[in-house]
N, C-alpha and C positions, 0 to 999 in steps of 0.2 A: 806283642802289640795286639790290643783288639781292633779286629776288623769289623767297617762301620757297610750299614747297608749301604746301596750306590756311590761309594769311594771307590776313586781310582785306585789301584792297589800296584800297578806297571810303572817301569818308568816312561815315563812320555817327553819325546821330542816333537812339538807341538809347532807347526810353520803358518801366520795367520794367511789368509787366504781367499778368493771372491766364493760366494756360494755358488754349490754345484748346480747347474742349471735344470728349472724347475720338471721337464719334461724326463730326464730321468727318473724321477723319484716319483711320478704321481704313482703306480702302482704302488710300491711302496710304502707312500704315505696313504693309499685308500686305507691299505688291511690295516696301516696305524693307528688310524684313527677307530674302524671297527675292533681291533684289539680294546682300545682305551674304554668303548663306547661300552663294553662288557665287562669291565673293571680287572681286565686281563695286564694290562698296563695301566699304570695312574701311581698318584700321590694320597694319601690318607692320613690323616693329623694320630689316628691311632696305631698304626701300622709301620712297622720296621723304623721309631723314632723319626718319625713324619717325613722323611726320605722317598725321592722319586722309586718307582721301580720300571723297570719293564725295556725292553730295546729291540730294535729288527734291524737287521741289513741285506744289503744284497752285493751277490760279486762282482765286480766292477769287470766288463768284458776289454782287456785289453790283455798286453804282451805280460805283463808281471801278474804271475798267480795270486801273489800275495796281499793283492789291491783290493778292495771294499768301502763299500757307503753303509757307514754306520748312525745310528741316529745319535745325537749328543746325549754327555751327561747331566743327568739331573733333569730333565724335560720331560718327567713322566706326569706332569702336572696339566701338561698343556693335552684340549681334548685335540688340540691339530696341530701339526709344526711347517713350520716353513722351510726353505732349501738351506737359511741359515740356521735351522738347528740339526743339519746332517756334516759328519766331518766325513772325509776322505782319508782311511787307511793306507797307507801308502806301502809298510814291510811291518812286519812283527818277529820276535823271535822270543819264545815263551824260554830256552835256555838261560838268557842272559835279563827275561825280564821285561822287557823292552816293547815301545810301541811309535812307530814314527807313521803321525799323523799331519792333515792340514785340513783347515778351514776358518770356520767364522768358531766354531764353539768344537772346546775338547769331545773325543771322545769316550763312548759311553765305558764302564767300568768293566764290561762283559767282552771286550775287543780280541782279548786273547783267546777267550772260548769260543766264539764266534770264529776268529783267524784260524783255530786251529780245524774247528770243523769242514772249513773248505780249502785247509790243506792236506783232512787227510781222504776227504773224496772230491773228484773234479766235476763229480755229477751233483754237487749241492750249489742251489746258485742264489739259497736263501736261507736266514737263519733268525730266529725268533725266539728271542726268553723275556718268556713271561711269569708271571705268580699267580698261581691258582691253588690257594688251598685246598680244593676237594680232589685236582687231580692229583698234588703229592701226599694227600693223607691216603689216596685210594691206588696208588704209583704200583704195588706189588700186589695187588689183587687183581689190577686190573693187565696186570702184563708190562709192565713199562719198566726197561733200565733203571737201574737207579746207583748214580757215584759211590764212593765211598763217603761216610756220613762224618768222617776226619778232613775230607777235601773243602777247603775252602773256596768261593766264587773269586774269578779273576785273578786268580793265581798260576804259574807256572804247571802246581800240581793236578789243577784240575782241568790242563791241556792237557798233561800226561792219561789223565781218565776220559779224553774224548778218543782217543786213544787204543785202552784200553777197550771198552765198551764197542767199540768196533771189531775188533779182536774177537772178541769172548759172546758177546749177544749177538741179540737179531737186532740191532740199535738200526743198523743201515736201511734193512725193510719197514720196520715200524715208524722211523725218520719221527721220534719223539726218546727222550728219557729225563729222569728226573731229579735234582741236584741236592745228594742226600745230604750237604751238607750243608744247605741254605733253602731257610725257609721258605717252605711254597714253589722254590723256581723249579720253573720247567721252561725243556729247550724242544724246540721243534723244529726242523727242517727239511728241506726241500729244491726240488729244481726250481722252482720258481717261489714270490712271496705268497701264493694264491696255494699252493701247494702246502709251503707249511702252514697256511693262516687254517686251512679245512684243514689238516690235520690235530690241530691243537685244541677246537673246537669240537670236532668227533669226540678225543677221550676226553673232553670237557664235559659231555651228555653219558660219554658211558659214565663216568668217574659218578659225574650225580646224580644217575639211575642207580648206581652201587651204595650212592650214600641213603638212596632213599631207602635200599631193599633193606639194608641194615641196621635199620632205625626200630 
């Protein structure tokens, strides 16, 4: 099977649902919109077969670890979203595939790597992937993680490599690395969205300091 950019790749049990009420998400949706505004997220008629890219969440503070506000699929077009283009993750389980969500709109195609990241540290309480071709062309010069370039995006196995990379690098300190096996993406996170948003934006300037010196 080829895999298409921004398709759900999980199986999803999908509960429709009233949207999440707007005062949670406004942080959230500031840095969404500043991510979009920097073409960090967005939609391009030339790029990845005209497909949204791009997504954030944060971890929803209740009794089940496994609960998250993810922004929906295919909304990378929009430069702002409302409460009804964020879905509620409700459990995931990258063994079996699986994603049991609710709201007004599915969620986004990156839920299981997002899930896994803040099941494998309780100190992440935000997660951000986005595409920036300068910082994955510039991913291993500049220091940053990077998957196996066999791992596909929203797959089981590139839960197994969030994983990984925790394990083996300094992924947890640097709270950025780079998804060798789709284009452009990179994943940044953090305690908060303000956290990974300046993170991502840092090696965004280093990454195209590197491009310039290199030219």
């Amino acid at each position: 099977m080829t895999l298409r950019e921004g398709v759900v790749q999980f199986n999803l049990t999908f509960l429709p649902a009233d949207p999440l009420p707007e005062a949670m998400l406004r942080s959230l949706n500031a840095w969404r919109q500043i991510l979009h505004r920097i073409g960090l997220i967005g939609q391009e008629p030339h790029r990845y077969g005209g497909l949204g890219f791009g997504n954030v969440s944060i971890r929803l503070e209740s009794g089940n670890p496994d609960s998250f506000i993810i922004s929906g699929t295919q909304t990378g077009s929009m430069d702002r979203l409302f409460p009804e283009h964020y879905a509620l993750v409700k459990t995931f389980d990258p063994a079996t595939n699986s994603v049991v969500a609710e709201g007004v709109v599915r969620p986004s195609s990156e839920s299981l790597t997002h899930g896994s990241l803040y099941r494998v540290s309780s100190a992440i309480g935000a997660v951000i992937h986005a595409h920036s071709p300068e910082i994955w062309a510039q991913a291993e010069s500049i220091g940053i993680p990077v998957t196996h370039r066999d791992v596909r995006y929203g797959t089981p196995a590139m839960a197994d490599e969030v994983c990984r990379l925790f394990q083996n690098t300094p992924v947890n300190i640097l709270k950025i690395f780079a998804m060798g096996g789709h284009e452009d993406g990179i994943v940044s996170f953090g305690s908060s969205i303000e956290e990974a948003g300046l993170t991502i934006v840092r090696y965004l300037a280093l990454a195209t300091a590197k491009g310039v010196d290199t030219q």
